[in-house]
C-alpha positions as CSV (number, residue, x, y, z in Angstrom):
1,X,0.0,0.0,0.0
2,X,1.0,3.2,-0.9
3,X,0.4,5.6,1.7
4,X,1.3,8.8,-0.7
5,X,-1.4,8.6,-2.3
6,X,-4.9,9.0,-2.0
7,X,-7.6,6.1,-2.2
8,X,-9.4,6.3,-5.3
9,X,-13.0,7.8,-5.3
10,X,-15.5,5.3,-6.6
11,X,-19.2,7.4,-7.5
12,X,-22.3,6.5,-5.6
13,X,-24.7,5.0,-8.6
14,X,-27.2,3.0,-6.9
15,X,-28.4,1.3,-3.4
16,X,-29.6,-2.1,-2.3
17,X,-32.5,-1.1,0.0
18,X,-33.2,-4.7,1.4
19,X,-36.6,-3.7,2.0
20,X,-38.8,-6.5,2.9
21,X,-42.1,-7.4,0.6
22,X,-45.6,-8.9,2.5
23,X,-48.4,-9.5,1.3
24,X,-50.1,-9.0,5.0
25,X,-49.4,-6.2,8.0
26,X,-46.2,-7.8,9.0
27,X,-43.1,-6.7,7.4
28,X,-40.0,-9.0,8.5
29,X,-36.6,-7.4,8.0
30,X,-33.4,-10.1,8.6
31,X,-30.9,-9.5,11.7
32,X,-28.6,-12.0,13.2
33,X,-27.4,-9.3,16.0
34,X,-29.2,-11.4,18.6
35,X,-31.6,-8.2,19.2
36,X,-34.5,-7.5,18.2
37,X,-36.3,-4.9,17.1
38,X,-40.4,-4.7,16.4
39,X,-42.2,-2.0,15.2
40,X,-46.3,-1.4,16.3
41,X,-47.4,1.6,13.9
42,X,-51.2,2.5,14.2
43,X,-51.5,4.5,10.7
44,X,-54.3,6.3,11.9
45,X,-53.2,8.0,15.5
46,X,-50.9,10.6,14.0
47,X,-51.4,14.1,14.9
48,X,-52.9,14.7,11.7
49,X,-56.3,12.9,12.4
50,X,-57.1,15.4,15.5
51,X,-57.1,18.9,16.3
52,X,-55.4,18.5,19.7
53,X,-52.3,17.3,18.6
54,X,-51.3,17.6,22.2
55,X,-53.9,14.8,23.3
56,X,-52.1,12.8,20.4
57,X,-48.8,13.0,21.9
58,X,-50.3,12.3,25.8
59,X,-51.8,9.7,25.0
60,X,-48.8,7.8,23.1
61,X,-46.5,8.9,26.1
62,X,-49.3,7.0,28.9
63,X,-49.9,4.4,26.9
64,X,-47.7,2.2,29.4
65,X,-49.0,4.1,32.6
66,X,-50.5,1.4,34.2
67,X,-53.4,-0.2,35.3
68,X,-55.7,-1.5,38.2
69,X,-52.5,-4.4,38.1
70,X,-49.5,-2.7,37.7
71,X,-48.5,0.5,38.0
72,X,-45.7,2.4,35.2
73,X,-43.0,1.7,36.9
74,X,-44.1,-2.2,37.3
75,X,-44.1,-2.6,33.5
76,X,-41.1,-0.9,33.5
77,X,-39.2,-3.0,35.6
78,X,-40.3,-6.0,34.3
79,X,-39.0,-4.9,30.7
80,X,-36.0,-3.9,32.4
81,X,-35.4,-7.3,33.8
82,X,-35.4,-8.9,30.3
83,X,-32.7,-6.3,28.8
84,X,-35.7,-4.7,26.7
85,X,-36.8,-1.1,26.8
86,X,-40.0,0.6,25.0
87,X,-40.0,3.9,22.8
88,X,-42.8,5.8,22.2
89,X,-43.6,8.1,19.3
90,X,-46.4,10.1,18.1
91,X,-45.9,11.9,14.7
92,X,-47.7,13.7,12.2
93,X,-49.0,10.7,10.5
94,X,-48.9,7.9,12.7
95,X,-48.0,6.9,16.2
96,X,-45.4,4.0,16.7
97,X,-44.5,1.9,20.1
98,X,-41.3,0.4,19.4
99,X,-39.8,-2.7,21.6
100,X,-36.5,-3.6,21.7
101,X,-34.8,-6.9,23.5
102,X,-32.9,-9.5,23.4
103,X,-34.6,-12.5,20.5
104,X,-35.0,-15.2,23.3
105,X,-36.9,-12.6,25.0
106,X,-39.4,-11.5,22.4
107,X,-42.6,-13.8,23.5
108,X,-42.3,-12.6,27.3
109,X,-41.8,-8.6,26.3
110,X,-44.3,-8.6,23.7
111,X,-46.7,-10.0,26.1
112,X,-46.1,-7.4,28.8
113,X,-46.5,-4.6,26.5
114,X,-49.4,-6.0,24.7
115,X,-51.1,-6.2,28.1
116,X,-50.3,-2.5,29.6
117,X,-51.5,-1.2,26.4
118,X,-55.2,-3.4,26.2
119,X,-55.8,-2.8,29.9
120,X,-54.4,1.0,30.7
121,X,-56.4,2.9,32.5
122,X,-54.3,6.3,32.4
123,X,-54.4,7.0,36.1
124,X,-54.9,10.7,37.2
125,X,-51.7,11.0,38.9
126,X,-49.7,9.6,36.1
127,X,-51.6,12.5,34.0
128,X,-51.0,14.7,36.6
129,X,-47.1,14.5,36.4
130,X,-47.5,14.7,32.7
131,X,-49.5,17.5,32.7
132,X,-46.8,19.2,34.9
133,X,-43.8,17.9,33.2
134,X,-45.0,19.8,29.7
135,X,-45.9,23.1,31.6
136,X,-42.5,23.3,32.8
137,X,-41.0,22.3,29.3
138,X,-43.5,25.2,28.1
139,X,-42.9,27.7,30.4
140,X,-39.1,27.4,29.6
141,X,-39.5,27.2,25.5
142,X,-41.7,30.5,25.0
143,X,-38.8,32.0,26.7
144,X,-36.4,30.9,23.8
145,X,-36.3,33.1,20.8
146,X,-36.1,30.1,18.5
147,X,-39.3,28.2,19.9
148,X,-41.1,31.2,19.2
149,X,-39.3,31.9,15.6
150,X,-40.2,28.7,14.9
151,X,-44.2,28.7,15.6
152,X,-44.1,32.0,13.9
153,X,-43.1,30.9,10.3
154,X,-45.6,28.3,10.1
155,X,-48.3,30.7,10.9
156,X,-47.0,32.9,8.4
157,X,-46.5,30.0,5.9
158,X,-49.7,28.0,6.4
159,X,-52.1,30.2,8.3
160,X,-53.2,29.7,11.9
161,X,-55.3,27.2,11.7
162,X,-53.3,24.5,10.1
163,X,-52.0,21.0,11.4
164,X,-48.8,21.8,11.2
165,X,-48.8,25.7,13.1
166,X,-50.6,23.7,15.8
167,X,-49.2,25.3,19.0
168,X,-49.5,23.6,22.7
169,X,-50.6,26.5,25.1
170,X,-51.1,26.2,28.9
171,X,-55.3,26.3,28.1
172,X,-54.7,23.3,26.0
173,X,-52.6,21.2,28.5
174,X,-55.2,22.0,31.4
175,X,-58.1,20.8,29.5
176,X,-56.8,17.7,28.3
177,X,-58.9,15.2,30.4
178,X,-58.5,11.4,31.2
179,X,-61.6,10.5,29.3
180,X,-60.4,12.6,25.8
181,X,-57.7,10.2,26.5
182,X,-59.3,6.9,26.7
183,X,-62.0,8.1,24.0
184,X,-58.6,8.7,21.5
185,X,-57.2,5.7,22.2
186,X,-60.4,3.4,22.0
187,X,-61.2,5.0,18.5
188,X,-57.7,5.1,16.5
189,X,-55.0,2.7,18.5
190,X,-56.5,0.1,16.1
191,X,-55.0,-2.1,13.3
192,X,-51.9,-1.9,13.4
193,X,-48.9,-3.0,11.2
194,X,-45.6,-4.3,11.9
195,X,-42.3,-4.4,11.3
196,X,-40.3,-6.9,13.0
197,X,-36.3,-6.7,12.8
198,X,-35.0,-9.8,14.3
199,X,-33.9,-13.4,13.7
200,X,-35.1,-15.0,10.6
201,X,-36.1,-18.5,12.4
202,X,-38.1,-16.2,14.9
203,X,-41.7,-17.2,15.1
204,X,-42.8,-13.3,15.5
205,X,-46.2,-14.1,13.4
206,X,-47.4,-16.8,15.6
207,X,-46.2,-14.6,18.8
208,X,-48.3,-11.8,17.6
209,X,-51.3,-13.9,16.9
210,X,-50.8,-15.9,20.4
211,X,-51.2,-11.9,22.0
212,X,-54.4,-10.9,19.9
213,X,-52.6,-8.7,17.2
214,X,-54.6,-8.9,14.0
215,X,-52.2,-10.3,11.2
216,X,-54.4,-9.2,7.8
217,X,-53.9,-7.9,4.2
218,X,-52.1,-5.3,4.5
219,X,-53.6,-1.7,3.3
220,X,-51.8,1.5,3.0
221,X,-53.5,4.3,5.1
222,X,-53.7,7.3,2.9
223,X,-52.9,11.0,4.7
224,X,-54.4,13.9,3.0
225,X,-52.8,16.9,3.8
226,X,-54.2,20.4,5.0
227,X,-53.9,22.7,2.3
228,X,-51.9,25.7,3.4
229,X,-54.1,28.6,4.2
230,X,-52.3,31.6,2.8
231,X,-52.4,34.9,5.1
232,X,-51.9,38.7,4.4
233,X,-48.7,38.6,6.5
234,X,-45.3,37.8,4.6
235,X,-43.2,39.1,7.9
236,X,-43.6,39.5,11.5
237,X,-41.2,40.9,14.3
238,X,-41.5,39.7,17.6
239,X,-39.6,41.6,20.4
240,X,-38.5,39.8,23.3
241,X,-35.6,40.5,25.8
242,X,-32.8,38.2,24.9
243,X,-29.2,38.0,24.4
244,X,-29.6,36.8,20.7
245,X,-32.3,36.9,18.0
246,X,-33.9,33.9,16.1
247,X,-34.8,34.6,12.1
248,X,-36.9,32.4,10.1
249,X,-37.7,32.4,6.5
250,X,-39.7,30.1,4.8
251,X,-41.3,28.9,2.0
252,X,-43.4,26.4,0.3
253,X,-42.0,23.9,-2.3
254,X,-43.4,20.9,-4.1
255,X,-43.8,17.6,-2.7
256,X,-41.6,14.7,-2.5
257,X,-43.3,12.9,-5.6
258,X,-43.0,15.9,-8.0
259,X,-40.6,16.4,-10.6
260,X,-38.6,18.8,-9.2
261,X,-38.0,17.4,-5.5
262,X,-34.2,15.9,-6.1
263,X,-33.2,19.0,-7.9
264,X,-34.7,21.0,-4.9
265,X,-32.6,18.7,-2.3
266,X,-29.1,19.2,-3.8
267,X,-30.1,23.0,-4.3
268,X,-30.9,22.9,-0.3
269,X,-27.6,21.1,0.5
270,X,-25.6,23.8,-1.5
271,X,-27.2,27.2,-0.1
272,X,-27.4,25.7,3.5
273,X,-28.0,21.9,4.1
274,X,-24.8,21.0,5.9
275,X,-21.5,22.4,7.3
276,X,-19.9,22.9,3.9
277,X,-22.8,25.0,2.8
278,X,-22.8,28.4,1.0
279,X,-24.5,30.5,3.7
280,X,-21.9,28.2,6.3
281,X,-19.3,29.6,4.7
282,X,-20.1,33.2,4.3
283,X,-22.0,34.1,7.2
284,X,-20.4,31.9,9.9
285,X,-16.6,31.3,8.7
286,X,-16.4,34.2,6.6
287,X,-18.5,37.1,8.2
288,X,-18.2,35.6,12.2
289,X,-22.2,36.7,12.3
290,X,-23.0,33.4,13.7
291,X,-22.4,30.0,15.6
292,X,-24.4,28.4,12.9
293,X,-26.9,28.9,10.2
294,X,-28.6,26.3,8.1
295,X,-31.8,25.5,5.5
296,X,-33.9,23.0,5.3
297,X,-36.3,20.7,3.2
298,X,-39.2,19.0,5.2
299,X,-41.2,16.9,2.8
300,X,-44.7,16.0,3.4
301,X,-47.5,14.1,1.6
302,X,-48.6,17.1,-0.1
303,X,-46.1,19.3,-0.2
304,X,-42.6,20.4,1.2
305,X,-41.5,23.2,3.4
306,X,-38.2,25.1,3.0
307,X,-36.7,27.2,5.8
308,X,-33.8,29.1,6.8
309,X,-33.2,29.1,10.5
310,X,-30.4,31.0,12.7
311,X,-29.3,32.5,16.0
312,X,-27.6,35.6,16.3
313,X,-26.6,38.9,17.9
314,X,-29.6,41.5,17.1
315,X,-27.0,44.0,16.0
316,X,-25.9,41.7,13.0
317,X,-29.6,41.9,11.9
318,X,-29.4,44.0,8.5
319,X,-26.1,43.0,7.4
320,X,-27.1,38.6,8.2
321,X,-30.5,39.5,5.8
322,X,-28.4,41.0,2.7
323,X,-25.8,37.9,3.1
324,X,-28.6,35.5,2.5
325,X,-29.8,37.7,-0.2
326,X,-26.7,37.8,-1.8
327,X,-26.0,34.3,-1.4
328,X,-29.5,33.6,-3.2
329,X,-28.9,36.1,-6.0
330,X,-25.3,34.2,-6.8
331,X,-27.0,30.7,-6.9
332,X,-29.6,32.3,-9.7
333,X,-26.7,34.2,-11.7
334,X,-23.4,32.0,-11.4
335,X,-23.2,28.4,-11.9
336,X,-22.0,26.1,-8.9
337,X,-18.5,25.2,-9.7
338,X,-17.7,21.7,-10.6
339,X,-16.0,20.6,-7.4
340,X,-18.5,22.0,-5.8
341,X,-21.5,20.1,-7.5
342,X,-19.6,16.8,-7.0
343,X,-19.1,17.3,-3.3
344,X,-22.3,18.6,-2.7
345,X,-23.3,15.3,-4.5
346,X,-21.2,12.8,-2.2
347,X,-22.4,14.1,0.6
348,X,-25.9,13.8,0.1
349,X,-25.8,10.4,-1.6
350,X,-23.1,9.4,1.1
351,X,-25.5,10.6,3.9
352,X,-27.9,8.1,2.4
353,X,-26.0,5.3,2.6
354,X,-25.6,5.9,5.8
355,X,-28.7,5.8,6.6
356,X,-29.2,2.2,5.2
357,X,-26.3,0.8,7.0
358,X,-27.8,-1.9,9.5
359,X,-30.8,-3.8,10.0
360,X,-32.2,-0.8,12.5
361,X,-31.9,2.0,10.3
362,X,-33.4,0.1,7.1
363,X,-36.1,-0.8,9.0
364,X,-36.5,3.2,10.4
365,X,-36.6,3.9,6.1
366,X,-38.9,1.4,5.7
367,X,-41.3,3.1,8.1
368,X,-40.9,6.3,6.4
369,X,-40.9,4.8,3.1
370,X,-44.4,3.3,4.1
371,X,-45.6,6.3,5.7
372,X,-44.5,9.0,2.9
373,X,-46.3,5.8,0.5
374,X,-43.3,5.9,-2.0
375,X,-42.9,4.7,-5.4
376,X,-41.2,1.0,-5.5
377,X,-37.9,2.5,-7.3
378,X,-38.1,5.9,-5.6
379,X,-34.6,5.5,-4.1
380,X,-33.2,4.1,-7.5
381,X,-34.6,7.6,-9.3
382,X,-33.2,9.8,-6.1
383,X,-29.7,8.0,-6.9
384,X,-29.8,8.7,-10.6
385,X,-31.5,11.9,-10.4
386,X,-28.7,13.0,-8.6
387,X,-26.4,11.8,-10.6
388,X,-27.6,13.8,-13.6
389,X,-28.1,17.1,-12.2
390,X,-26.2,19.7,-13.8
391,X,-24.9,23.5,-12.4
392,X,-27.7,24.6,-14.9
393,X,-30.4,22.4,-13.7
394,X,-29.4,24.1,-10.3
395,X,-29.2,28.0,-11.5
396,X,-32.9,26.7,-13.2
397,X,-34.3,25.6,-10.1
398,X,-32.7,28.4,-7.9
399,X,-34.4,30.6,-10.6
400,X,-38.0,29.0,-10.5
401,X,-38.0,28.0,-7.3
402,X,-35.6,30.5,-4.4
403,X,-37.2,33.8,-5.1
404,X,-36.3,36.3,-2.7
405,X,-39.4,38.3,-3.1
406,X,-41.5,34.4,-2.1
407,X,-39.8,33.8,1.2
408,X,-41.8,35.1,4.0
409,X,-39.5,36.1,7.4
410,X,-39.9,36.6,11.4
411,X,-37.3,37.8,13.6
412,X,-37.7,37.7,17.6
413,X,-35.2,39.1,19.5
414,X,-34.2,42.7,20.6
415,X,-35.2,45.4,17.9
């Protein structure tokens, strides 16, 4: 080997996703770790099916809290004992209750689970610890210049009373009772589908069967999403006393099915998707005005959400808003250099390989690929779409797509 000289650089041209194909709810994904790793999703608890999005996420964090038989802690320690823990997560389209342990262990921790969740009763003080624990976390974030940025664009972008500008306020968490809770989990905690990451010679079909969990044709749950509700505001300023000021801008762009999505996600990575990004660069290592500024692409069924997001010292204020201008106006003007373009490229194909390396993360992709109901050779057209983009495919999109005059802004913070 010699060590003078640098490996060669193979491209990124395609991926093996190894994800699993069923014809029922049960999706089994191969691991030999001696872990395992199964997945309950309930496709139609996500926050998008209710309009207290709050009362979603309460009632996917009690779901273990215990019944006439065992209180929180009891399931808990019995999990404990078997090396197995239980995450909980409630999303905007779904809710999930993931269990992890060791395969000889499987049977005994789906069991206990399976029973705290069909007999929970969501004692009052459990709810009354919950109830306090978000008030506190409250009380602390609308003191943050950031929280508050970040409510504020999406009522700017998609009006008040959207899904997604939702906002948790003390009125909400007070009125929250035990019985919206048992009515919301009686009506959508119901057929579920799984994905089970584990042993091959594992008998998780019979196991769930055995424990009353459905095992059926399998049906995609189809989420519609709110139309954005566009306002008369394109900017807001929000004074608070702080040390530092949060800005925002945002913007809607197309869905992660349309045409234009991949040309969109490499044009997000250049201007300011990751440490080596344009406004990086020139605002943080060039300028000093900040720790750290990024954008961002948040796809969802309908439509995708583009934001720029930083922290900084109010003072800065005028001179951070024409960098980002300028930096917008170069990207519609001047072509992205060739290095450039093929870094930008490697990173964002090498981030998703990364992504798909283990049996864990495929299945997490798997989830999201199920959730965001992709295309069969989606990833196969993300690798080659990639691939193909040119520097004037990119001062196209950054044309059509990144005008300045579009982006809607709110700053909070000293003025």
């Amino acid at each position: 080997m010699n060590r003078t000289l640098a490996p060669s650089i193979k491209p990124i041209v395609e991926i093996n996703t190894h994800f699993p194909v069923s014809s029922n709810n049960l999706f089994l994904i191969k691991s030999e770790e001696g872990v395992f790793k199964l997945d309950i999703i309930y496709p139609n608890a996500g926050q998008v099916n209710h309009p207290n999005k709050f009362l979603v996420a309460m009632t996917t964090n009690l779901i273990l809290s215990g019944n006439d038989r065992k209180s929180a802690s009891d399931i808990s320690n019995e999990i404990d004992g078997l090396g197995g823990f239980v995450f909980k997560s409630s999303d905007f389209y779904n809710t999930s209750i993931t269990i992890y342990g060791l395969n000889e262990h499987l049977a005994s921790s789906l069991k206990i689970v399976k029973d705290a969740i069909d007999s929970v009763t969501f004692p009052e003080e459990e709810i009354i610890v919950y109830k306090r624990n978000r008030l506190s976390e409250l009380k602390i974030n609308l003191q943050k210049t950031a929280y508050i940025a970040s409510k504020a664009i999406n009522r700017l972008l998609l009006g008040t009373g959207h899904d997604i500008s939702f906002e948790t306020t003390e009125d909400i968490i007070q009125s929250t009772e035990r019985q919206d809770i048992i009515d919301f989990k009686s009506q959508y905690f119901t057929n579920p589908y799984f994905i089970f990451t584990g042993s091959e010679s594992s008998p998780i079909e019979s196991i769930l069967k055995i424990n009353n969990f459905g095992i059926h044709p399998f049906n995609y749950f189809s989420h519609k999403d709110m139309l954005p509700m566009e306002g008369d505001l394109k900017s807001e300023i929000i004074a608070r006393e702080s040390n530092q000021n949060s800005i925002r801008y945002g913007m809607i762009w197309p869905e992660r099915g349309h045409e234009d999505y991949f040309k969109l996600s490499l044009l997000n990575l250049i201007f300011g998707g990751y440490f080596g990004s344009r406004l990086m660069k020139n605002i943080r290592e060039d300028k000093g005005l900040t720790y750290g500024i990024h954008s961002s692409l948040t796809p969802y069924n309908d439509f995708s959400l583009f934001k720029i997001s930083c922290e900084y010292n109010s003072q800065f204020t005028d001179k951070l808003r024409q960098e980002i201008s300028n930096e917008i106006i170069r990207l519609q003007n001047e072509l992205v250099s060739e290095d450039e373009l093929i870094t930008a490229k490697n990173y964002l194909l090498g981030a998703m390989l990364r992504s798909f390396d283990g049996a864990f993360p495929i299945s997490e992709k798997f989830k999201q690929f199920i959730d965001s109901n992709l295309s069969n050779n989606y990833y196969d057209d993300y690798f080659k779409a990639i691939n193909d983009i040119s520097s004037e495919d990119l001062m196209k999109i950054a044309n059509n797509y990144l005008q300045e005059k579009s982006l809607v802004y709110c700053i909070v913070g000293a003025q």
